[in-house]
C-alpha positions as CSV (number, residue, x, y, z in Angstrom):
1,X,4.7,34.2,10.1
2,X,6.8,32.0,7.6
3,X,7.3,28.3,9.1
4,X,11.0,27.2,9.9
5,X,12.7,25.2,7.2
6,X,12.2,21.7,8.0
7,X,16.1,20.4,6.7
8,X,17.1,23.3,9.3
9,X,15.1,22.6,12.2
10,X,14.7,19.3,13.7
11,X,11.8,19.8,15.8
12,X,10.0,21.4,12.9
13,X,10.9,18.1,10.8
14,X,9.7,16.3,13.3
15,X,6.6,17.9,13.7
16,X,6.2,17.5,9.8
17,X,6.9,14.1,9.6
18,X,4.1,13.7,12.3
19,X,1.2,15.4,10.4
20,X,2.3,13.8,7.3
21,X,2.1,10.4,9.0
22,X,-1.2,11.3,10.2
23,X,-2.5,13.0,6.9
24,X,-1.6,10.0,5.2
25,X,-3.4,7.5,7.7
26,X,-6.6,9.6,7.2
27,X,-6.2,9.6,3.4
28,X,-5.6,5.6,3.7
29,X,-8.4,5.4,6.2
30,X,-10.6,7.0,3.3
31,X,-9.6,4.2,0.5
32,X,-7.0,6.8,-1.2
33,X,-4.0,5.1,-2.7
34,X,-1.2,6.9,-1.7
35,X,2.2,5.7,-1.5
36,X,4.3,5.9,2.0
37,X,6.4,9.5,2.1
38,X,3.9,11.3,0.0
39,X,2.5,13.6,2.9
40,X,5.4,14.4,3.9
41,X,6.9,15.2,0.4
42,X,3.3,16.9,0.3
43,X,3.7,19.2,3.5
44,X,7.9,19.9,2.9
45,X,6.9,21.5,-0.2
46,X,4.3,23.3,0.9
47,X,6.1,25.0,3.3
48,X,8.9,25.6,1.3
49,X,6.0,27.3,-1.2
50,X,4.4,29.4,2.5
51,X,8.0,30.7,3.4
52,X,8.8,31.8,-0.7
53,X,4.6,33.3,-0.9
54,X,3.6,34.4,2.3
55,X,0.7,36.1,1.2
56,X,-2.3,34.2,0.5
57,X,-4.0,34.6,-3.1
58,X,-7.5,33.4,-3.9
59,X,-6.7,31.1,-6.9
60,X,-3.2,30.0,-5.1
61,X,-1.8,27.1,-3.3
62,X,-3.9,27.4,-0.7
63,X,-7.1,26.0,-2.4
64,X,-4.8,23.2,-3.9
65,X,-7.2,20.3,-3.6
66,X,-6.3,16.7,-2.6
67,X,-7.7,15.0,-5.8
68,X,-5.4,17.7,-7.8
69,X,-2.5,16.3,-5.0
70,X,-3.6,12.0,-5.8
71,X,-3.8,12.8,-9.6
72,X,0.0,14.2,-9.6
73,X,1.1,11.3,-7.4
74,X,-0.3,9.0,-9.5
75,X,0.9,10.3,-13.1
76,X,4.4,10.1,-11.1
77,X,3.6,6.4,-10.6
78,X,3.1,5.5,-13.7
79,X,5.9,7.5,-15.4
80,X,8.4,6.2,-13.4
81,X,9.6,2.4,-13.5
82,X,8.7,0.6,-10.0
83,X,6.3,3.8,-9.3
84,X,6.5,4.6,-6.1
85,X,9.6,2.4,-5.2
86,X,11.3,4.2,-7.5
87,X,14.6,5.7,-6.1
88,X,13.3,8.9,-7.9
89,X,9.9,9.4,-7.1
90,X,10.2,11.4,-4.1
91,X,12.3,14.3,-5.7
92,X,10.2,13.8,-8.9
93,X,6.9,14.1,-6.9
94,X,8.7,17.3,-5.0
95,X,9.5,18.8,-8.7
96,X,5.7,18.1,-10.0
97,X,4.1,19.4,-7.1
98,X,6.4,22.5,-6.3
99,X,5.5,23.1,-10.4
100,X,1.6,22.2,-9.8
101,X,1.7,25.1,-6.8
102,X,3.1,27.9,-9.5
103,X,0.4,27.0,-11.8
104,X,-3.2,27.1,-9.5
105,X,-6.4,25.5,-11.2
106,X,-8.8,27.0,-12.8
């Protein structure tokens, strides 16, 4: 089953912005600096990425680890002016992660 577009389904956006609210909590909770709007940047293009690959691949996006997810947010900070209060940095942070997800870890 591919999940609903969030821009196209309210309750599904809501639902996102829910669990990204919570993943980020837990990740603060933790001591990991991440900015506000990052989960939910996170899980949009994720599911974007589950509804264009719907089959899972061992070495895809599936195993994409938080650490790989903090290092990405944070090279985005620093590039940016303002980091994270950059007007920018949540469609940069969407184009860096949805190229991270093409290209898995080794």
């Amino acid at each position: 089953m591919r999940p609903p577009d969030p821009n196209q389904d309210p309750a599904f956006a809501a639902f996102v912005r829910h669990a990204a609210e919570r993943m980020e909590a837990s990740w603060r909770a933790q001591g990991v600096p991440i900015p506000p709007g990052v989960g939910e940047q996170f899980c949009r293009v994720a599911f974007e990425y589950m509804r264009d690959h719907p089959s899972s691949q061992p070495n895809s996006f599936y195993n994409f680890s938080g650490s790989r997810l903090l290092r990405i947010v944070q090279d985005v900070q620093h590039e940016l002016p303002g980091g994270a209060t950059n007007a920018a940095f949540s469609e940069t942070l969407a184009r860096r992660l949805r190229a991270a997800i093409e290209r898995p870890e080794s």
